[in-house]
N, C-alpha and C positions, 0 to 999 in steps of 0.2 A: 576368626578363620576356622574353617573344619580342620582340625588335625591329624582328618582320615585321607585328605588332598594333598597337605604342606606340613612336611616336618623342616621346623627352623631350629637347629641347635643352637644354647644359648650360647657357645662358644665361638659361635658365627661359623665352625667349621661345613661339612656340606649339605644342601639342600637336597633335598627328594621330593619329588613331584610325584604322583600318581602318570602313569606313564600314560594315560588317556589323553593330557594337557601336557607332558613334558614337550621345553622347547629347546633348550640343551643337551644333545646326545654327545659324552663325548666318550672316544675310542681310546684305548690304551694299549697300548703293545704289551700283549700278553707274555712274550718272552721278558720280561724287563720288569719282574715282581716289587721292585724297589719304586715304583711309580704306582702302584696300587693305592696305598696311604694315602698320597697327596691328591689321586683324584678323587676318592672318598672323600677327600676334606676342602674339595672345591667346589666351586659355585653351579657347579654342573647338576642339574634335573635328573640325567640319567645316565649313571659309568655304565659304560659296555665295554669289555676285557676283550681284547682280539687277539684270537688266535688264525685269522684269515689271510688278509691280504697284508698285514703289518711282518709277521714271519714267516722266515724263509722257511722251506721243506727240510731243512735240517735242522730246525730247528721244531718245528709240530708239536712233538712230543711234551719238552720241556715247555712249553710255553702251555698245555695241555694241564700238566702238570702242577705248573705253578695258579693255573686258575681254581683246580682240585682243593688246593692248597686252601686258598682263600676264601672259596664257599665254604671249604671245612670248617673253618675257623668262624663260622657263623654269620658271612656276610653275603648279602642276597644281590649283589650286581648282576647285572644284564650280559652276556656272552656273543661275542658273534662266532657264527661256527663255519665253518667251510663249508663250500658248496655240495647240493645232493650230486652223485656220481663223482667225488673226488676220492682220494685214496683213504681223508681223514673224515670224513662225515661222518661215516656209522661209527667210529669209536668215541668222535665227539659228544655225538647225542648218547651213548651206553655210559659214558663218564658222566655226565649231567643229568640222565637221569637218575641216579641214584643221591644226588645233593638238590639244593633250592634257588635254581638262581632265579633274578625277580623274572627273566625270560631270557631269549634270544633273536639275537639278525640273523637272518639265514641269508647267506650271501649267493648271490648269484642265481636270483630266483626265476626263471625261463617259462613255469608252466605251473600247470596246477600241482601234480604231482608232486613237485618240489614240495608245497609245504605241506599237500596232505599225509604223505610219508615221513614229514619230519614230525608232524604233530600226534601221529600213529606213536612212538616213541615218545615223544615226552605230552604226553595227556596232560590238559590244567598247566601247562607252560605258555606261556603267549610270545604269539612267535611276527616280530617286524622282518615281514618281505621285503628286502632289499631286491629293488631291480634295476642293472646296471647293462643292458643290453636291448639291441633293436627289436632282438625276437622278445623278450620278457616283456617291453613295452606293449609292441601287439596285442600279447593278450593281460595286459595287466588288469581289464576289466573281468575275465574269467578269476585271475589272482585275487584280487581284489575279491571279490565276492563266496571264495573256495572258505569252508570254514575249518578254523585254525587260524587263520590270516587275523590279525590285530590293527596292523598299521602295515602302512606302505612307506617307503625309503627311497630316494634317488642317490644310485651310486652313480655318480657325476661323472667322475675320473675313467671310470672303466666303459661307460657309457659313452664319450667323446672317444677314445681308442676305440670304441667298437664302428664308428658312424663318421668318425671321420668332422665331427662336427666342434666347432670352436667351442670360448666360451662365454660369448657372449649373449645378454639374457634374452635379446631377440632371435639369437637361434634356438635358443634350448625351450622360446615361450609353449610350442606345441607338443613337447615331453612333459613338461611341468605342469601343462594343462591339463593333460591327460590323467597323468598323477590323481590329482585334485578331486575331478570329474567322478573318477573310480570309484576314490573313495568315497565320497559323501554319494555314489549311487550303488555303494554298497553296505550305504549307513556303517561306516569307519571313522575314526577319529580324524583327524586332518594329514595330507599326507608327511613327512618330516623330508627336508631338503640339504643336497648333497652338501658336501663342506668348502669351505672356501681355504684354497693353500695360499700359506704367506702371514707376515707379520703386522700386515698394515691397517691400524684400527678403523681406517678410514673406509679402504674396501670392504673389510668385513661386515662393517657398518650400512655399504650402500647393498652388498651383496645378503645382506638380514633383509632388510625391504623389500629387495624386488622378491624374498622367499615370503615376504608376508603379502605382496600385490597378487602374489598368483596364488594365495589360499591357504598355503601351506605354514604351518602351526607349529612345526620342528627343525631344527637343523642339525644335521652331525659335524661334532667338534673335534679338530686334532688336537687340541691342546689345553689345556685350563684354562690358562689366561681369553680364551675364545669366547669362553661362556656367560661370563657379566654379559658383555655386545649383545649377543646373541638371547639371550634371557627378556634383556630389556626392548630390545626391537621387537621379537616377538609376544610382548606383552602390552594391556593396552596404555596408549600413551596417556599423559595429564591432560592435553585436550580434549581425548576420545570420551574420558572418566568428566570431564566439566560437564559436555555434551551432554553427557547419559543422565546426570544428575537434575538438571536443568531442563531435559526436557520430561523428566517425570513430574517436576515441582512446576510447569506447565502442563502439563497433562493432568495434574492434580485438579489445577487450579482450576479449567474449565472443566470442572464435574469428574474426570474419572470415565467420560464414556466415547468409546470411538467414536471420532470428529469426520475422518474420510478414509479412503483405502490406503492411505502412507504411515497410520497410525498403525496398525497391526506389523508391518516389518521393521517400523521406526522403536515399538516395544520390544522383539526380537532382539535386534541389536544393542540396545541398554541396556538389556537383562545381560545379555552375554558379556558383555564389555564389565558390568560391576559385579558379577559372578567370577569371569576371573581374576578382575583385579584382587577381588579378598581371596579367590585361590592362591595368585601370588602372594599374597601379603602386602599390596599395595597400596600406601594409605590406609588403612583402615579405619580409621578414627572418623575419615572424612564423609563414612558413610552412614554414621548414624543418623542422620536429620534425613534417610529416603526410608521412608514407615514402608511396612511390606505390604499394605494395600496397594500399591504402586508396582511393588513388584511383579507383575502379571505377566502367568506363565502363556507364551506365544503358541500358536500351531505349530507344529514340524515343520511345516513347507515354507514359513518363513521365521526360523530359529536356525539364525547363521551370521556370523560378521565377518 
């Protein structure tokens, strides 16, 4: 595995993904420094510290404070910051700009402006546009495409209070669609999808799928325990990894040379699916018998799964 993608500690403590492929985002309530540790030492892809919607206005400061704390201390977690035009935004970004965090969510992102004035202030930060409203939706394709933008975010929760709209995955398919579309037509990483509330492995589990049927490559996590689920659904499955394998050791076999026009997207997809599998760490062993003549690099226009 590249160990410029996937740090696995031998302690089994926590993973870090290159945030390009991270599929676990989880939030932590930035008031609440005594949960720092522990999400650092979970299964989660990628901590982001919140000081946004997790605390209250009396509390800002202190939760400001203790994220200060902990980049000081040498640790490069992810931030969400309150939204542009709120009372704490500019002191957020003047606080983090002078430490290293690995980036920020900028919560509540409506226009462009939003993240081009957040990325005027922190230069060389990569900044996930969370967008959690009808109007932010509208133009999420201008969003999307503004640079500074890294990735795109569906705040769920705030986004159903704003539209009045349930939650279920047939109303929300033409927001998540959009999402999606955005991205990948502003050549972005995939979009990461809202979180799912509640204890039940079972939903979170069918609520990880329907985030992988419509595109989407990330999820944000309320809790530790979230992120195994969530990890493995969005990664490819053992039958996806059979498929890939098997149709290069076919592909082999009859020569190595496009057969018809399903070969070129059918390569596409197997590169991508055994690329991340050894990004996660999955199986690996299992893929020494694919020689890298097989591995052949797709066109853009169909390098996607």
């Amino acid at each position: 595995m590249d160990q410029a993608t996937a740090e696995h500690s031998d302690s089994g403590d926590g993973t870090r993904i290159d945030p390009v492929l991270a599929r676990s985002w989880l939030l932590v309530n930035g008031a609440q420094y005594d949960r720092f540790a522990p999400a650092a030492a979970s299964r989660a892809d990628i901590v982001v510290l919140d000081i946004e919607d997790a605390v209250a206005p009396k509390d800002k400061l202190g939760a400001r404070e203790n994220v200060i704390r902990w980049l000081s201390e040498g640790n490069s977690d992810w931030v969400r910051v309150n939204g542009f035009g709120t009372p704490w935004w500019a002191d957020d970004l003047d606080a983090l700009g002078k430490l290293s965090p690995g980036g920020v969510m900028l919560a509540m992102v409506e226009s462009v402006d939003h993240v081009t004035e957040t990325a005027k202030r922190l230069p060389n930060v990569p900044i996930v546009a969370l967008v959690e409203t009808a109007r932010g939706l509208e133009r999420i394709t201008e969003i999307a495409a503004t640079k500074g933008t890294f990735r795109l975010a569906f705040g769920i929760g705030d986004f159903r209070r704003d539209t009045g709209f349930g939650d279920n995955p047939t109303t929300l398919a033409y927001a998540r669609s959009r999402f999606t579309i955005a991205a990948k037509a502003a050549h972005l990483p995939s979009a990461i999808d809202g979180p799912t509330v509640g204890s039940s492995a079972l939903k979170l589990s069918e609520a990880t799928a329907v985030s992988a049927e419509f595109g989407m490559t990330g999820k944000i996590c309320l809790t530790p325990d979230q992120c195994p689920t969530v990890n493995e659904g969005l990664s490819p499955s053992a039958e996806e990894i059979s498929w890939a394998k098997e149709f290069f050791t076919e592909f082999e076999r009859d020569g190595g040379e496009i057969r018809n026009g399903s070969d070129l997207p059918r390569i596409a997809r197997a590169n991508k699916i055994l690329d991340l599998a050894r990004s996660y760490g999955i199986h690996e062993s299992e893929f020494d018998d694919v020689d890298d003549p097989a591995h052949i690099p797709a066109p853009s226009d169909t390098y996607h799964y």
